[in-house]
C-alpha positions, 0 to 999 in steps of 0.5 A, spaced: 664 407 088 667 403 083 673 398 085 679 397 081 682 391 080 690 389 077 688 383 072 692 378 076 689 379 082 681 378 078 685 371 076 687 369 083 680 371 086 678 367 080 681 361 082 680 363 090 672 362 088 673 356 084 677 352 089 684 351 085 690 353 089 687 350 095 691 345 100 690 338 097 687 333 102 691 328 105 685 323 103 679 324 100 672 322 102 665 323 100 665 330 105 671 333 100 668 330 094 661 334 096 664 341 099 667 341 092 662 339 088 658 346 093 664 351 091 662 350 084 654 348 084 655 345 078 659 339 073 658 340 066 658 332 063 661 331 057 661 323 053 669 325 051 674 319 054 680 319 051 683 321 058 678 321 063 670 323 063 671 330 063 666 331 069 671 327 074 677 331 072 675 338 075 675 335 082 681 332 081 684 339 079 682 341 086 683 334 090 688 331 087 687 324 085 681 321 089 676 316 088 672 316 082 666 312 085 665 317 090 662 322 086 658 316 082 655 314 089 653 322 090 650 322 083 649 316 079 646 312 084 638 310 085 637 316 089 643 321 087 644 327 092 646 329 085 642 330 079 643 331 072 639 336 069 640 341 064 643 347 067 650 349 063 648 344 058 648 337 061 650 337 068 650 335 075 647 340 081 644 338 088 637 335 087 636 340 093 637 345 087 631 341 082 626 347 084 632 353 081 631 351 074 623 349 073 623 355 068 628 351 064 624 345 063 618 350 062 622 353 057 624 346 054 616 343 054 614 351 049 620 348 045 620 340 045 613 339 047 608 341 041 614 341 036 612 336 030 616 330 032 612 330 039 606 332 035 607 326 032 609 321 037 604 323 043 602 316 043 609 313 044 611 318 050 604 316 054 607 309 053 614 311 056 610 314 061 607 308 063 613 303 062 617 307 067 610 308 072 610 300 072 618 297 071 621 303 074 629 305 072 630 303 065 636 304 060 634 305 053 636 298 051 631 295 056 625 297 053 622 293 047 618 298 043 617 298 036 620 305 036 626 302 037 625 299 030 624 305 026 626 311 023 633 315 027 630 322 030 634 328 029 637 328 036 645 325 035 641 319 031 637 317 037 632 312 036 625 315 037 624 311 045 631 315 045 628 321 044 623 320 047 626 319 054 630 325 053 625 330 052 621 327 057 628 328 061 628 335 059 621 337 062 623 334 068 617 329 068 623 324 068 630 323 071 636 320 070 637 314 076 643 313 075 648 310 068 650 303 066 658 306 064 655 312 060 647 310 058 643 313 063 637 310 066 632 313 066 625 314 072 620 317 073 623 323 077 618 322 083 622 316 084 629 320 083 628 326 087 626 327 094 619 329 095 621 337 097 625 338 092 619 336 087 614 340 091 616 347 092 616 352 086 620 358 086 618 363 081 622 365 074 625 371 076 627 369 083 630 363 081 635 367 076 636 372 081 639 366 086 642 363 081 646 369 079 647 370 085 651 363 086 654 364 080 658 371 082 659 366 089 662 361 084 667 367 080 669 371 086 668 377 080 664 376 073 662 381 068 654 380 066 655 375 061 660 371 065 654 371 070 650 369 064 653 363 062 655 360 068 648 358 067 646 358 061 640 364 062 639 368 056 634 372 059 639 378 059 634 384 062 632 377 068 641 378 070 642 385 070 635 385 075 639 381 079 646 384 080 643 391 081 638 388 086 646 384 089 649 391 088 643 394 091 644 390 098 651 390 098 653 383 096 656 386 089 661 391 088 662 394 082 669 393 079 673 396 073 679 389 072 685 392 068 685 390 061 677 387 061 674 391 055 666 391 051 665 395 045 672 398 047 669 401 054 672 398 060 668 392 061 662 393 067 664 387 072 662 386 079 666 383 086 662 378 091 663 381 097 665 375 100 671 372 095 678 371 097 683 376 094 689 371 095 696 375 094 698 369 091 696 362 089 701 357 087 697 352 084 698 345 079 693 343 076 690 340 068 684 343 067 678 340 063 676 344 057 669 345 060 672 347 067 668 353 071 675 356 071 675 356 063 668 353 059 666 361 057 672 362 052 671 369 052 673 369 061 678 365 060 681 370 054 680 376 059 682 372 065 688 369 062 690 371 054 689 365 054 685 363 047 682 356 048 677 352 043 678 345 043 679 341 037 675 335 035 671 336 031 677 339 025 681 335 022 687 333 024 692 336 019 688 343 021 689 342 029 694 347 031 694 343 039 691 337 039 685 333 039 683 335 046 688 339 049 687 341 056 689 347 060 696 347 065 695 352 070 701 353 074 702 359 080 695 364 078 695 363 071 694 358 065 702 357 062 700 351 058 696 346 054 698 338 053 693 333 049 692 326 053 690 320 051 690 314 056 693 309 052 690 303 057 692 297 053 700 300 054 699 302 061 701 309 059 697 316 059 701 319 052 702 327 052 701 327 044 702 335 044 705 340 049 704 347 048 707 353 053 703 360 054 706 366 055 708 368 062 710 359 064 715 360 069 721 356 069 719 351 074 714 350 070 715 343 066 718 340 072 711 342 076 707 340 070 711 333 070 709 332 076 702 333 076 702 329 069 705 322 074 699 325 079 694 324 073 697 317 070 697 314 077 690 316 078 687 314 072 691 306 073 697 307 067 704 306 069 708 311 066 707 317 062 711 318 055 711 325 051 711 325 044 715 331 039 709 335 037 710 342 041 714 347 044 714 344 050 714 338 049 723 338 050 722 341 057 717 336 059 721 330 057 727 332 061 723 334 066 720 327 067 726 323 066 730 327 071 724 325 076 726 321 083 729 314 081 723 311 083 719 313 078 719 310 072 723 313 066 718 317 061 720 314 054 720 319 048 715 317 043 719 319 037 713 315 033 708 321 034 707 325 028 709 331 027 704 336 026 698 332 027 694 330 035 689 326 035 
């Protein structure tokens, strides 16, 4: 028998087994930071810090502001609880989980490891071997090699002891202990991980199918290809073996959400047995463009209608947002977008563009306002200004400036040009 689900309750399970909408914490410590980090069994880490690095924003849309040392002592340590490792991209995962994605390294040692760059270099990576063995973690810029001298790989520009390293990385002979602000450090993994997770194997297709699994945990109700992405998996035979195996014990129970569609057919979706079906969430919270809630665009268009690209890399006299504009979600829906900058020299977080989507209620600009002041104090800036580009940018004005007296006033920042962010 195949369920059917209104669209707004598939949202509100959606964000039920993400964490949003869940009572903030009074304080934070390790415990919410790590039962967090559980619920979503994965963070995505971007290099991008206009506002914050985006790995510290999704805890702060379900914690609140928080610490953001207590996620650095549970992953960027000498020997994190939390290791990076290329799952969805580069992201954390429980180093308990290092086992669950060996068939990935597998896939990059056939891709990486005979390609004609490590043909070539076959000398240099024994080398970085062996200097880790015998000095222990290291940045890039410790280690003195006549590779550092010459020629720029292909990878982002990187220097060939770079790129070396980051292939090393990729095949799980190294690990990653710890950053120096942004730079890794680099160590053989024996010295990051513990022993148990480095000597069990779980074979490819049980290791697809658990981590279809905790991705339909992590959604609540997912179609294949959300369950794919989750982890990146293009094996698409490895998923749907799994979910039929999931239906077949009883975990998964086919869906028919209102609105979803493929190939002009009612899209196939399954409902995890155990996700909560809220009747309401009344959520506030700024989302990071590589939040489990919206990283797969085509989820975010069939959970919200809410058509979402980031714009970095177009020129800004072609941004029709901003330069990183990040999802509001307000009640059960994303009702808006706003471009932030942390302007640190100004002690002022700048909302250089502010967008409504449909649906916005009309508490909407007031309950933004005040998770915008929650975002300014967690990030150390004392004020918050609002530039004139975006329909919402008048509401949101006022509704800072109306705020309780003891803040301090939201100037208009009549400065900021019109059609362009960034």
């Amino acid at each position: 028998m195949t369920l059917s689900l209104p669209r707004a309750e598939a949202r509100r399970i959606a964000l039920a087994a993400q964490g949003i909408g869940r009572p903030r914490p009074a304080s934070v410590g390790t415990r919410q930071v790590t039962a967090t980090l559980q619920r979503m069994r994965i963070l995505q880490i971007d290099s991008v810090n206009v506002f914050s690095r985006s790995h510290y924003m999704p805890l702060f849309a379900r914690l609140g502001p928080y610490d953001t040392g207590l996620l650095d002592a549970v992953a960027f340590s000498r020997r994190p609880r939390w290791v990076e490792s290329w799952a969805h991209v580069a992201s954390l995962v429980a180093a308990d989980d290092w086992p669950l994605l060996q068939f990935r390294r597998d896939d990059m040692r056939r891709k990486y490891g005979s390609d004609a760059w490590a043909d070539a270099h076959r000398p240099l990576l024994q080398w970085l071997r062996d200097e880790l063995a015998e000095r222990g973690p290291l940045r890039p810029a410790e280690i003195d090699h006549d590779a550092r001298k010459g020629s720029r790989g292909s990878w982002w520009g990187w220097d060939d002891v770079k790129n070396g390293l980051e292939r090393l990385w990729l095949f799980g002979e190294v690990a990653i202990a710890g950053r120096r602000g942004f730079e890794r450090r680099y160590a053989l993994s024996a010295d990051v991980l513990p022993a148990h997770a480095l000597d069990r194997t779980v074979p490819r297709s049980e290791a697809i199918a658990e981590l279809v699994r905790r991705a339909a945990v992590a959604y609540g109700v997912a179609t294949a290809a959300d369950l794919a992405d989750y982890w990146r998996i293009r094996d698409r035979p490895a998923v749907l073996s799994a979910v039929n195996d999931l239906v077949d014990t009883g975990e998964l129970i086919p869906v028919h959400v209102e609105g979803w569609h493929s190939g002009g057919r009612p899209a196939r979706a399954w409902l995890h047995r155990d996700a909560a079906r809220p009747r309401r969430i009344d959520a506030t919270a700024i989302l990071s463009p590589f939040d489990p809630v919206v990283w797969f665009r085509e989820r975010a268009e069939r959970l919200f209608d809410f058509d979402y690209r980031i714009e970095i890399y177009t020129p800004a006299e072609k941004r029709r947002f901003g330069y990183y504009s990040l999802p509001v979600v307000v009640g059960d829906d994303v009702v808006g977008r706003v471009d932030l900058k942390a302007d640190r020299a100004a002690s002022a977080l700048r909302v250089q563009s502010a967008w409504w989507e449909h649906g916005a209620p009309a508490d909407a600009a007031e309950r933004m306002a005040l998770e915008l002041r929650a975002a300014a104090a967690w990030q150390g800036l004392e004020r918050v200004t609002v530039s004139r580009w975006g329909d919402a940018a008048d509401a949101l004005s006022t509704a800072l400036d109306a705020e309780r007296h003891e803040h301090p006033r939201a100037p208009r920042d009549d400065s900021a040009p019109s059609p362009v962010g960034g």
